[in-house]
LUMFI-121159 format. One line per field, with one value per residue (C-alpha): residue in three letters; x, y, z; residue number from 1. Coordinates in nm, 3 decimals. Example, Ala and Ser with C-alpha at 12.3 -4.5 7.8 and 13.67 -1.06 7.14 Angstrom:
BEGIN
aa = (ALA,SER)
u = (1.230,1.367)
v = (-0.450,-0.106)
w = (0.780,0.714)
i = (1,2)
//
This chain:
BEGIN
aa = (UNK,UNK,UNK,UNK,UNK,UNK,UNK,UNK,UNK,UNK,UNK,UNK,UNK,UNK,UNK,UNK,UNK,UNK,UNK,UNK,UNK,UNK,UNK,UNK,UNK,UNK,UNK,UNK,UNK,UNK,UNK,UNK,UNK,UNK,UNK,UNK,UNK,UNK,UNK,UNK,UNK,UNK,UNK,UNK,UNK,UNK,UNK,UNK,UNK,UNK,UNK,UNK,UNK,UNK,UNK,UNK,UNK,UNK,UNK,UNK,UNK,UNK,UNK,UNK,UNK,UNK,UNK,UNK,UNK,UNK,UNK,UNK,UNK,UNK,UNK,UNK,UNK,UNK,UNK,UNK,UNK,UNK,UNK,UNK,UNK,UNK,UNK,UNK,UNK,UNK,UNK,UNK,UNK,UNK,UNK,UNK,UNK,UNK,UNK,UNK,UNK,UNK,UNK,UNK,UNK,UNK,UNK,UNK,UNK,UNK,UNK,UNK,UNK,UNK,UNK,UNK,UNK,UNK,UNK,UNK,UNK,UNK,UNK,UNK,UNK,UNK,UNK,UNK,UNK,UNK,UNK,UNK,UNK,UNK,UNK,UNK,UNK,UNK,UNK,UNK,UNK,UNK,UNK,UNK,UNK,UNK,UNK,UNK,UNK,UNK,UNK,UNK,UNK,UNK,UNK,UNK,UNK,UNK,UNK,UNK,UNK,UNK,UNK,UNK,UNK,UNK,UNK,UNK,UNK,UNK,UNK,UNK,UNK,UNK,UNK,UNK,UNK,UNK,UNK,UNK,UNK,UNK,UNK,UNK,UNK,UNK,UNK,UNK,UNK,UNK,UNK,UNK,UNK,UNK,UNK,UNK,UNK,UNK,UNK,UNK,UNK,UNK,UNK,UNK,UNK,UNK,UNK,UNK,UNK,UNK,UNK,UNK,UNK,UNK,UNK,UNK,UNK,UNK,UNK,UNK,UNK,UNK,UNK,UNK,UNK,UNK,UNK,UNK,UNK,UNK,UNK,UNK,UNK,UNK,UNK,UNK,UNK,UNK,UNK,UNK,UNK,UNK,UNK,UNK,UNK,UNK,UNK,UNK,UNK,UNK,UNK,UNK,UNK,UNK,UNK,UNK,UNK,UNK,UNK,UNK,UNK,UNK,UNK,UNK,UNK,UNK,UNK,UNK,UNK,UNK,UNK,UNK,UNK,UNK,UNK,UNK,UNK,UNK,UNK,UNK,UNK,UNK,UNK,UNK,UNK,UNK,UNK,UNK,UNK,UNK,UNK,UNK,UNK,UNK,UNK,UNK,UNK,UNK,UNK,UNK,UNK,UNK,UNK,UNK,UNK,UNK,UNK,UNK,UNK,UNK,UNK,UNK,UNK,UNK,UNK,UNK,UNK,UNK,UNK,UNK,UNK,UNK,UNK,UNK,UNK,UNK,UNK,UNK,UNK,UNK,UNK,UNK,UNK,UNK,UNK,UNK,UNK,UNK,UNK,UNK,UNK,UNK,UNK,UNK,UNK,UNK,UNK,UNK,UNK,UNK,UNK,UNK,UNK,UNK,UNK,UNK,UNK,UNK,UNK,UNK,UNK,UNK,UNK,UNK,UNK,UNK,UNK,UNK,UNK,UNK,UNK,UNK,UNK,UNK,UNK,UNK,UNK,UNK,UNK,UNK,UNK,UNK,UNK,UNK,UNK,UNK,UNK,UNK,UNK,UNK,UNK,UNK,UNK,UNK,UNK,UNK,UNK,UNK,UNK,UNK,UNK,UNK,UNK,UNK,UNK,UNK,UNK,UNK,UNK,UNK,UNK,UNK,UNK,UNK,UNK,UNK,UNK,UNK,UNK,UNK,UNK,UNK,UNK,UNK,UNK,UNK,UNK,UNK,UNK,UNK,UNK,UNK,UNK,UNK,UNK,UNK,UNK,UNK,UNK)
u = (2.420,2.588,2.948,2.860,3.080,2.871,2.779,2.493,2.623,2.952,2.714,2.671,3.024,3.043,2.746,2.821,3.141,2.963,2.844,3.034,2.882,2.725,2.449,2.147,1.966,2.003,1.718,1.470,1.498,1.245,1.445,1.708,1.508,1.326,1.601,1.927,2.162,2.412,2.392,2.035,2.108,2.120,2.479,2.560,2.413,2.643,2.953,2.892,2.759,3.052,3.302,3.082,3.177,3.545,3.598,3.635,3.300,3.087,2.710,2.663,2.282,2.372,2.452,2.106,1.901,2.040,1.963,1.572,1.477,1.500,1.165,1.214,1.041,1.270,1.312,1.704,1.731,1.525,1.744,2.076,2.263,2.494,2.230,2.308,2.032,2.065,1.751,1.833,2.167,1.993,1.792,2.075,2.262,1.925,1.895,2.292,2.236,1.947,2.149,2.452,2.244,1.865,1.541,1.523,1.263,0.958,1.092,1.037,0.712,0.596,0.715,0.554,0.244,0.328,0.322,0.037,-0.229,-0.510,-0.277,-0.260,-0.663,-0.702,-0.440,-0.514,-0.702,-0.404,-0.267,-0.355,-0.152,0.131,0.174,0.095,-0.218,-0.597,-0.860,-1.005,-0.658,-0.648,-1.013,-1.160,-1.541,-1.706,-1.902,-2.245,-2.265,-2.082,-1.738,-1.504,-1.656,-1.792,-1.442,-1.623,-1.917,-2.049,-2.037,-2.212,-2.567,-2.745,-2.649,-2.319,-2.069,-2.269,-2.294,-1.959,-1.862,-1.588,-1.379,-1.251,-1.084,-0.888,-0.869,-0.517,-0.631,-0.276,-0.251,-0.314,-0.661,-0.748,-0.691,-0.645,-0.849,-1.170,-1.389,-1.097,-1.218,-1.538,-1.488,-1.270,-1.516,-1.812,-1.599,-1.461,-1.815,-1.979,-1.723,-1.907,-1.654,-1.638,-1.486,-1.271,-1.132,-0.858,-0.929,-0.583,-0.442,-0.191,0.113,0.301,0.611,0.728,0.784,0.966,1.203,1.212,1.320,1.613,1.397,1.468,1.386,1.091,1.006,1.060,0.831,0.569,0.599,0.619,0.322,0.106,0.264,0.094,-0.191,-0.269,-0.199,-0.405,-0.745,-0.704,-0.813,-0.870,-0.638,-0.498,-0.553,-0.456,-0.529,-0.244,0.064,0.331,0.188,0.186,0.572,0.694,0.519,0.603,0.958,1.087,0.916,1.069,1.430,1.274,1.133,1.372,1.605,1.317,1.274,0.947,0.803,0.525,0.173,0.125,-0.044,-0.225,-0.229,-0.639,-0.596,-0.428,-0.729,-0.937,-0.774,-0.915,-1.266,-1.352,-1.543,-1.780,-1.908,-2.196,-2.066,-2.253,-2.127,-1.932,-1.878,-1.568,-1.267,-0.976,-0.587,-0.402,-0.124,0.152,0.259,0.600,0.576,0.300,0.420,0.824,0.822,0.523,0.571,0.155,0.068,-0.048,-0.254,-0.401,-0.459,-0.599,-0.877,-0.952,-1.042,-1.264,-1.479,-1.744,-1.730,-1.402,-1.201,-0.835,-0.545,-0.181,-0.055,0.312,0.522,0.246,0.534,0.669,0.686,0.467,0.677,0.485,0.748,0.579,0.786,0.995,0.616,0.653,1.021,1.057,0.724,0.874,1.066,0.744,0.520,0.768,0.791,0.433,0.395,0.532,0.298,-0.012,0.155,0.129,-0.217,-0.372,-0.199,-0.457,-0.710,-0.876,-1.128,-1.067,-0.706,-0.765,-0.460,-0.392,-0.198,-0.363,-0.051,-0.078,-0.437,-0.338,-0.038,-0.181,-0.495,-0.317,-0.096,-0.376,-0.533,-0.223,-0.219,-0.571,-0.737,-1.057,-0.922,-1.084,-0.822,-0.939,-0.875,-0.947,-1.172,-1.407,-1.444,-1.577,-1.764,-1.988,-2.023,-2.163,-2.422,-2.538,-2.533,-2.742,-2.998,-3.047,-3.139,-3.353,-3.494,-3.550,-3.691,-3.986,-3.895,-3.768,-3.419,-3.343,-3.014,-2.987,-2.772,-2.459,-2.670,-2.900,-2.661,-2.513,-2.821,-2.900,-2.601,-2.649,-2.947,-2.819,-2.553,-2.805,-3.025,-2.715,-2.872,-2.739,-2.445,-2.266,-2.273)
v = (-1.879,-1.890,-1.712,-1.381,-1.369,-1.012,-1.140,-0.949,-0.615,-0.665,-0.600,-0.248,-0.200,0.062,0.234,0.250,0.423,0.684,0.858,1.086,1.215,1.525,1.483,1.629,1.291,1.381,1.654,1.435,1.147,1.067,0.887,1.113,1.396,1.257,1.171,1.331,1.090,1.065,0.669,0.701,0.927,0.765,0.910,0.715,0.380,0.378,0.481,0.201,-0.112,0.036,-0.039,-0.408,-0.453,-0.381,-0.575,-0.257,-0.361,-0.629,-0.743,-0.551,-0.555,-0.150,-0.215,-0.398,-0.103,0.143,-0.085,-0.188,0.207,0.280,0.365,0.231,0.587,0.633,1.008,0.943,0.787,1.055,1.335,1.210,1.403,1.114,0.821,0.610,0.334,0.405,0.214,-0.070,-0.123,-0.106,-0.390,-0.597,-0.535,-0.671,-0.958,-1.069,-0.970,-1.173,-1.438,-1.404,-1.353,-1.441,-1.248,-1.105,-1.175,-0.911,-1.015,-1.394,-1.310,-1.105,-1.368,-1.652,-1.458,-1.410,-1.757,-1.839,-1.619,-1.837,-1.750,-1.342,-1.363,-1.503,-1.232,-0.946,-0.815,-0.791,-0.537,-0.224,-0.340,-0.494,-0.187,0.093,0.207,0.324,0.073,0.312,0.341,-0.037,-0.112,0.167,0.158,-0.092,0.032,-0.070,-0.217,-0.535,-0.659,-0.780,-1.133,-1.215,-1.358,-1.355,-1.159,-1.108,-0.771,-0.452,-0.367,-0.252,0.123,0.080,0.169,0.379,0.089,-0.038,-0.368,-0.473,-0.796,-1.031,-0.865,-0.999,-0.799,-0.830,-0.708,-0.766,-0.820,-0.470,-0.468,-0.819,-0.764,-0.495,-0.234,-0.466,-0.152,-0.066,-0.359,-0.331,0.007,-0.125,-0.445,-0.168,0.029,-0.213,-0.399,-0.060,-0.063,-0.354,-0.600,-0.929,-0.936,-1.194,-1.188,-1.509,-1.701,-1.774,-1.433,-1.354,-1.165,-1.007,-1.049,-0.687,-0.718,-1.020,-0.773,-0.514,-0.767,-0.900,-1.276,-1.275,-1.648,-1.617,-1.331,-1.551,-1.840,-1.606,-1.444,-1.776,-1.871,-1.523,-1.564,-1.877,-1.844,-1.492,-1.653,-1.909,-1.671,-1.599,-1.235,-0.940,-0.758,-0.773,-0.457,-0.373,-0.116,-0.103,0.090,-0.105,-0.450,-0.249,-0.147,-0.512,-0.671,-0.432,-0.363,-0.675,-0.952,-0.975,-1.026,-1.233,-1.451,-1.473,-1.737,-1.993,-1.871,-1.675,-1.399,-1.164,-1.103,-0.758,-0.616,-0.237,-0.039,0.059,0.449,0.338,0.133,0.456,0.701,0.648,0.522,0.680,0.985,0.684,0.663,0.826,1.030,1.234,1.577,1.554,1.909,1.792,1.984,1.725,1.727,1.444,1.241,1.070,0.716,0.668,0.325,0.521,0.859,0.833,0.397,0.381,0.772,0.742,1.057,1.270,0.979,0.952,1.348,1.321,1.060,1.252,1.578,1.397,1.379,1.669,1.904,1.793,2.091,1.998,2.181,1.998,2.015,2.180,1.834,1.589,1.325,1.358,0.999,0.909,0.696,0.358,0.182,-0.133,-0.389,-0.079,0.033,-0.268,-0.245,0.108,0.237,0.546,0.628,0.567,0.802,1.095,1.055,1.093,1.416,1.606,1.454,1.539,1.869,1.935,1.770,1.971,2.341,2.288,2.317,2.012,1.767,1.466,1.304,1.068,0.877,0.474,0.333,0.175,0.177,0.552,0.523,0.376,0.580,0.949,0.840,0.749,1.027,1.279,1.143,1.188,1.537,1.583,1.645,1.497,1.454,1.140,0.951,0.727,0.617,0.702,0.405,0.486,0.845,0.703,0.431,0.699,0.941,0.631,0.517,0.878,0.910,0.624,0.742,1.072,0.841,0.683,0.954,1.148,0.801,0.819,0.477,0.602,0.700,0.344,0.189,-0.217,-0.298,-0.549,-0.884,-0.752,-0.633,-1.000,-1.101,-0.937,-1.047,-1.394,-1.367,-1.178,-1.458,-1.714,-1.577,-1.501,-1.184,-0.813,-0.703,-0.605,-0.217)
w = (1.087,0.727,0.765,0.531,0.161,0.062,-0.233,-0.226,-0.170,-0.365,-0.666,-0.546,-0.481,-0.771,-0.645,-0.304,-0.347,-0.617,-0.266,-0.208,0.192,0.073,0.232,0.013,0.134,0.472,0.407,0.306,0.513,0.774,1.039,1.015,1.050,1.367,1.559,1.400,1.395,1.140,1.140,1.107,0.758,0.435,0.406,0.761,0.629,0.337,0.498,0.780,0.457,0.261,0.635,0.672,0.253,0.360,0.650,0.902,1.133,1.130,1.129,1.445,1.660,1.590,1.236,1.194,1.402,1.141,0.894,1.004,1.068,0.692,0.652,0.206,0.150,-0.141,-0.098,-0.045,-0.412,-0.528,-0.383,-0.435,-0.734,-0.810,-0.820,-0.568,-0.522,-0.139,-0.079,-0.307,-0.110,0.170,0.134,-0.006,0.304,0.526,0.318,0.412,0.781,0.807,0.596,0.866,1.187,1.071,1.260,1.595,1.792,1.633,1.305,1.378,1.515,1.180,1.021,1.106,1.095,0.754,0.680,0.844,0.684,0.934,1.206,1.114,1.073,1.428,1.566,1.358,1.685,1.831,1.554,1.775,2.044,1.821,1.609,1.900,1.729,1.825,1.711,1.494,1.296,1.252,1.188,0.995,0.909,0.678,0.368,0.308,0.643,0.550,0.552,0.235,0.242,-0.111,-0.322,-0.630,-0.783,-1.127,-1.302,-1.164,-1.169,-1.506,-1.542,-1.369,-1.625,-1.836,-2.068,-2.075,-2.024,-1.826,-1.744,-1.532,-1.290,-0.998,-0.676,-0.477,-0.120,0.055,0.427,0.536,0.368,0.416,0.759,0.892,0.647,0.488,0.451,0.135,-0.024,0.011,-0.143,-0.437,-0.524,-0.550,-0.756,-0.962,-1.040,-1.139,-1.410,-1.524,-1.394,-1.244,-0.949,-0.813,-0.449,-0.427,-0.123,-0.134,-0.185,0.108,0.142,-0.147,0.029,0.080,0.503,0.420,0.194,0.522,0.727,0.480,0.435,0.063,0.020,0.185,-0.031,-0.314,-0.269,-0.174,-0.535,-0.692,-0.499,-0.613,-0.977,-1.007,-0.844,-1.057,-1.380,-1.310,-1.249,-1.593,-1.571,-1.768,-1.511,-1.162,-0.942,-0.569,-0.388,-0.166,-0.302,-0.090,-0.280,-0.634,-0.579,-0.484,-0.811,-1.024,-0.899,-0.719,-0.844,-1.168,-1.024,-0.760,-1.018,-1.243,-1.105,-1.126,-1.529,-1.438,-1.556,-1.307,-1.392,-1.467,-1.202,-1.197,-0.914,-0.883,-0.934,-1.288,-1.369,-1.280,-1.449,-1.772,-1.670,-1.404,-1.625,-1.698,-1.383,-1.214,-0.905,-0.760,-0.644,-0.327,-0.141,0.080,0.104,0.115,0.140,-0.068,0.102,-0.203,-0.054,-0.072,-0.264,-0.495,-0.604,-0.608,-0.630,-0.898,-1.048,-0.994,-0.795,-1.061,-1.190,-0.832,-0.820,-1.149,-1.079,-0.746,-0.915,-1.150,-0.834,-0.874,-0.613,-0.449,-0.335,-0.305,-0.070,-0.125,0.159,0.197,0.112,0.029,-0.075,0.271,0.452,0.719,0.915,0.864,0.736,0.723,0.985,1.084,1.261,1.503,1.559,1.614,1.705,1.883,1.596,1.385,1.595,1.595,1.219,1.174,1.411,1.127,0.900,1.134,1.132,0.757,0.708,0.984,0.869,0.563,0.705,0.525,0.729,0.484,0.397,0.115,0.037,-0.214,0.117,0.383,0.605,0.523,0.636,0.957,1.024,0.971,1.148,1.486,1.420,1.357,1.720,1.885,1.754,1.900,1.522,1.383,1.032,0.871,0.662,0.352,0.063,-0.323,-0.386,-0.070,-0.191,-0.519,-0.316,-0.159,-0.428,-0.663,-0.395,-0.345,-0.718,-0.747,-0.461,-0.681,-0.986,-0.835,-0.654,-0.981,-1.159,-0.845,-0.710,-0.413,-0.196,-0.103,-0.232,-0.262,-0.021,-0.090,-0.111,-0.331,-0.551,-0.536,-0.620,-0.861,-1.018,-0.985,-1.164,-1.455,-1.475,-1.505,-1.719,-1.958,-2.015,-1.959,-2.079,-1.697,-1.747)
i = (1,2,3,4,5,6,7,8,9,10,11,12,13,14,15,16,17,18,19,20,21,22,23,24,25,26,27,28,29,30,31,32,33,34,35,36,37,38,39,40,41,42,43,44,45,46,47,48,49,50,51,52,53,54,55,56,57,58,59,60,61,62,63,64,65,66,67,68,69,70,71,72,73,74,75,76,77,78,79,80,81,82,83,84,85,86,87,88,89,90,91,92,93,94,95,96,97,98,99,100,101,102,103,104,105,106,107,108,109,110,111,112,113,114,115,116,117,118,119,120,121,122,123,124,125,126,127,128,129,130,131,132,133,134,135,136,137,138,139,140,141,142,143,144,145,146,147,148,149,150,151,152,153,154,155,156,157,158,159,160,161,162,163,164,165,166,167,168,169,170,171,172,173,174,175,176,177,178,179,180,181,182,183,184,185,186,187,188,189,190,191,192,193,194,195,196,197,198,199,200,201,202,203,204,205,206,207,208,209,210,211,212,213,214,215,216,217,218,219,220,221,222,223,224,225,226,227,228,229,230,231,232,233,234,235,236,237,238,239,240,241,242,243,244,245,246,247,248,249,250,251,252,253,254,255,256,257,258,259,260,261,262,263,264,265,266,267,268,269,270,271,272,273,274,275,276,277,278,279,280,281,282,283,284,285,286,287,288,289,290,291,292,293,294,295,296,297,298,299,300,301,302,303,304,305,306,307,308,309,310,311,312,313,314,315,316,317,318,319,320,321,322,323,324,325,326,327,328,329,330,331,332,333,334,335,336,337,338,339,340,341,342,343,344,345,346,347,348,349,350,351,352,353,354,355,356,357,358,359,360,361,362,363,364,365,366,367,368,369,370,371,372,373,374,375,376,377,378,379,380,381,382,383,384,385,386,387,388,389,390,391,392,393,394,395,396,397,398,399,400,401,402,403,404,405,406,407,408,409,410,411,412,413,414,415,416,417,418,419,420,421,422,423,424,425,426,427,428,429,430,431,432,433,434,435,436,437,438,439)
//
């Protein structure tokens, strides 16, 4: 490997030394908290970067550990008085141990893959064992019956919308959902089309790049978002939308300086509670009696400043009884690679959110992560509670398909709904026809 001349972290220099080891971030953050170890602290990790910056240690396997069980919750920039971008430096100092010493073994195995998306397709069976998980965590449930297969559809069925028409809108699944989570979306296309939208699911869409960031790859993280940047701006949509808050966070935050070396610019993408917010009052939901607890991803409330947009379109849910829990924001303890490099860490992590999810009381978590999803289900097993976890869009999902039952119901044509490839066909046809408007 490449002898290291910390060019990337010398850039932080000033920041790094603006900590001065109070340790406020100490409180917040999830690895320290599980294990209590002051390496494991966002205080530690500075004072050992700032001793690898200076010459006193170097790239150690210990230095990497303390390095690779940053969870990138944020909570540590978020606390610190002084403004240290603690999680920023962080991943500047992965990206020049990788540089110096490249992947261990897990990370050369996420990696490739990464790169492979027909490879991770083939393997993503293997995710339960990989990642230390129940099947149910990993596979969730599909809705309607059916599985995210359609990659493009025309807008919703007449009445969806409420007579608005939509556009052309391009759904980002990401790996977790693609893979890992189809029944998410499933949930988002039947959202997103009953908004009046067409609906286009990329083939070619594959990783955003973000576990490429955890595990210091920032090259590889760059061709990927050349690769997306293109490929998006070539759909030539209304809109982008994903509905997973790690892949939100990496376009919005790290493509544009991963971009801009090549003289690019991102695609502006929305994360799908953003795109609800001020449409979802158009829809018809019908009432939902649930009581539910909301859980803040890290990389959606304190990375995107989004969860009171998220609360906001879950309360316009009729009937919906909410209970915060007592710190919604905290971390779960996926951590994205960190969850197959540390799984024990991981799991302990996510005992205290079980904790906190289960002291409301609240038989439904609905959360815009499906690493979330994944995490605070096993951890909600392992805790021996029922809890369902889910996500915003498959809330909505369900309380439009009942909706629509009641119409028709109340119209006298009976409690059946269409199921997905009638809907598709029913689209087709409008499409053909060139008649209908797509509300």
């Amino acid at each position: 490997m490449k002898h290291n001349d910390h060019k990337e972290l010398e850039q932080y220099r000033t920041e790094i030394s603006r900590c001065v080891r109070c340790g406020s971030c100490s409180t917040v953050c999830p690895s320290f908290l599980a294990d209590r170890r002051e390496s494991r602290s966002p205080r530690g990790r500075m004072a050992l970067i700032d001793a690898v910056l200076n010459g006193a240690i170097g790239a150690s396997d210990l230095y990497q550990d303390r390095l690779a069980t940053c969870t990138g919750c944020l909570a540590c920039e978020a606390q610190c008085a002084s403004g240290v971008p603690a999680a920023t430096i962080i991943q500047a100092a992965k990206a020049e141990a990788f540089a110096e010493k490249g992947p261990g073994i897990i990370g050369r195995a996420v990696s490739l893959s990464l790169r492979h998306p027909s490879l991770m397709a083939s393997l993503a069976w293997l995710a339960p064992v990989a990642l230390r998980y129940s099947g149910e965590a990993v596979r969730g449930r599909p809705v309607d019956g059916s599985r995210t297969r359609r990659r493009s559809s025309g807008p919703g069925p007449a009445g969806a919308g409420q007579g608005k028409k939509g556009g052309r809108v391009v759904f980002f699944p990401g790996c977790a959902v693609r893979h890992f989570r189809p029944d998410i979306g499933e949930a988002a296309r039947t959202v997103l089309e009953y908004l009046g939208n067409e609906v286009i699911i990329p083939d070619d869409a594959g990783c955003c790049g973000r576990p490429f960031l955890s595990l210091g790859d920032r090259d590889a993280a760059q061709e990927l978002a050349l690769r997306n940047t293109d490929m998006l701006a070539a759909a030539g949509a209304d809109a982008v939308v994903t509905a997973c808050a790690s892949c939100g966070l990496t376009f919005k935050k790290e493509y544009p300086a991963l971009l801009a070396s090549a003289g690019r610019s991102p695609v502006p993408v929305l994360d799908i509670h953003e795109l609800l917010a001020g449409r979802i009052k158009g829809l018809d939901l019908a009432p939902k009696s649930r009581h539910v607890t909301w859980h803040d991803p890290c990389h959606l409330g304190r990375g995107q400043a989004l969860g009171r947009t998220a609360r906001d379109v879950l309360r316009a849910i009729p009937g919906l009884v909410l209970t915060e829990m007592r710190e919604p924001g905290r971390c779960c303890g996926f951590g994205g690679v960190m969850r197959a490099t540390h799984p024990s860490l991981s799991t302990t992590i996510g005992e205290a959110k079980a904790r906190d999810v289960m002291a409301t009381g609240a038989p439904l978590v609905v959360t815009g992560c499906p690493g979330c999803m994944m995490q605070i289900t096993d951890a909600l097993r392992r805790a021996g509670s029922g809890a369902e976890v889910v996500h915003t869009v498959q809330v909505i999902a369900e309380a439009l398909r009942e909706g629509r039952r009641g119409d028709a119901a109340t119209r006298g044509q009976g409690d059946e709904e269409p199921t997905s490839r009638e809907l598709q066909a029913a689209a087709c046809r409008i499409n053909s026809s060139g008649g209908g408007d797509g509300a």
